[in-house]
C-alpha positions as semicolon CSV with decimal commas, in nm:
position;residue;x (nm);y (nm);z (nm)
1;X;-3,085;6,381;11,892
2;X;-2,724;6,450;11,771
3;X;-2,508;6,525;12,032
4;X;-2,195;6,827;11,966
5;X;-1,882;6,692;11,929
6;X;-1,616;6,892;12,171
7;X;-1,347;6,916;11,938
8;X;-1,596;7,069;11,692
9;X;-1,726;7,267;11,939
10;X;-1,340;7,368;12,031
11;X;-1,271;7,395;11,691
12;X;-1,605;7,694;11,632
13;X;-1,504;7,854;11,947
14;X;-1,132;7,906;11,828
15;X;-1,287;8,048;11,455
16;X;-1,497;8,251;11,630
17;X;-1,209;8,410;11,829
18;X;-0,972;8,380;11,569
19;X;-1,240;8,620;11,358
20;X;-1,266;8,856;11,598
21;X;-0,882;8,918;11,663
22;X;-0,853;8,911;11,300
23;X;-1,139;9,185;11,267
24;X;-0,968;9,382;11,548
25;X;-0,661;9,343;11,415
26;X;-0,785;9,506;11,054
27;X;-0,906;9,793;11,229
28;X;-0,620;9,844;11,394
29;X;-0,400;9,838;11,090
30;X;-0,643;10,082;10,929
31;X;-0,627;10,343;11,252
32;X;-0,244;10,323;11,181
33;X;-0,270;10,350;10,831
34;X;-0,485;10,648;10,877
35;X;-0,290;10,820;11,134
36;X;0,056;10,777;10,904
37;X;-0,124;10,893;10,618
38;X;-0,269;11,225;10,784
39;X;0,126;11,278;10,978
40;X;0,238;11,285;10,570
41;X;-0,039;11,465;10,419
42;X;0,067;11,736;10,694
43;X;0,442;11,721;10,647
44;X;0,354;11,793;10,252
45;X;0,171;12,086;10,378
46;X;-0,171;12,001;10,176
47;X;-0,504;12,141;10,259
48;X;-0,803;11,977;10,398
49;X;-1,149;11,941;10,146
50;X;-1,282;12,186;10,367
51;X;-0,999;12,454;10,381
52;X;-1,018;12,388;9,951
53;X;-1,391;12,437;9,976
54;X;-1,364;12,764;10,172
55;X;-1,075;12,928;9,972
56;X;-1,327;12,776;9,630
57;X;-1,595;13,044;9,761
58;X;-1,404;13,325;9,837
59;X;-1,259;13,272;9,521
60;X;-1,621;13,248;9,341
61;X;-1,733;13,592;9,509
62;X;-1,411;13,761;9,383
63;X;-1,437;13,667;9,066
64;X;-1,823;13,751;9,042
65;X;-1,697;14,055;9,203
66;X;-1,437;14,146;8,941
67;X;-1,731;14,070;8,685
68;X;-1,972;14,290;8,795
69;X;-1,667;14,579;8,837
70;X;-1,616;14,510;8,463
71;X;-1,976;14,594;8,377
72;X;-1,977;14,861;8,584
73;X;-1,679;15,015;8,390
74;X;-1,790;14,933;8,070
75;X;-2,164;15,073;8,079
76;X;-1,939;15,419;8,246
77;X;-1,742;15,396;7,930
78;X;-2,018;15,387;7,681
79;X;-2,199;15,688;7,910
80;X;-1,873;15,891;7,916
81;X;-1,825;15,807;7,526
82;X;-2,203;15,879;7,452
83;X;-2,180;16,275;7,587
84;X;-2,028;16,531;7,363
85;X;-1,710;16,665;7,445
86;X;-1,777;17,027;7,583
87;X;-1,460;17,263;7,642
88;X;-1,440;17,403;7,965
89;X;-1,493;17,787;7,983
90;X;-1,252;17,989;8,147
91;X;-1,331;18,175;8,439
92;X;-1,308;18,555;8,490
93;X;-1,061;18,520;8,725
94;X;-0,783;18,358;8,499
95;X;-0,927;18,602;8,178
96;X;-0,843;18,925;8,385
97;X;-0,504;18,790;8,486
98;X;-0,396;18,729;8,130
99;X;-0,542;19,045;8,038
100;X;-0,356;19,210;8,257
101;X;-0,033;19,078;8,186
């Protein structure tokens, strides 16, 4: 049976650690690194995906709003252009007072 040789053992031990700062040390960099970038992104006053989303659907319904509104005004259009054009009689009332002018 081979026996482990201390200063390899020493040697694992401080590659292990050394990993595992390193590791911690990444994550930390990258919690900075996230932190900085969402301090600019709010000095540049941009808007978060789900703000964009939300504003996206409002926007939708307004414009499927506006489409129907156009339909609406168009089959009005072709009903107001499809009657004949009758005069308006006049009443009695404004026939006497000429009359009696």
């Amino acid at each position: 049976m081979q026996s482990r040789s201390p200063l390899f053992a020493d040697l694992a031990d401080l590659m292990t650690d050394a990993f595992s700062a390193a590791q911690a040390a990444g994550d930390e960099a990258r919690a900075v690194f996230r932190a900085q970038a969402e301090r600019m992104a709010s000095e540049l006053d941009l808007v978060s995906r789900d703000e964009f989303e939300a504003m996206r659907a409002k926007a939708d319904a307004a414009a499927a709003d506006v489409e129907s509104l156009k339909q609406r005004i168009e089959a009005l259009e072709a009903k107001a252009a499809a009657k004949p054009a009758t005069r308006r009689t006049t009443s009695k009332k404004s026939t006497a007072k000429k009359s009696s002018s």
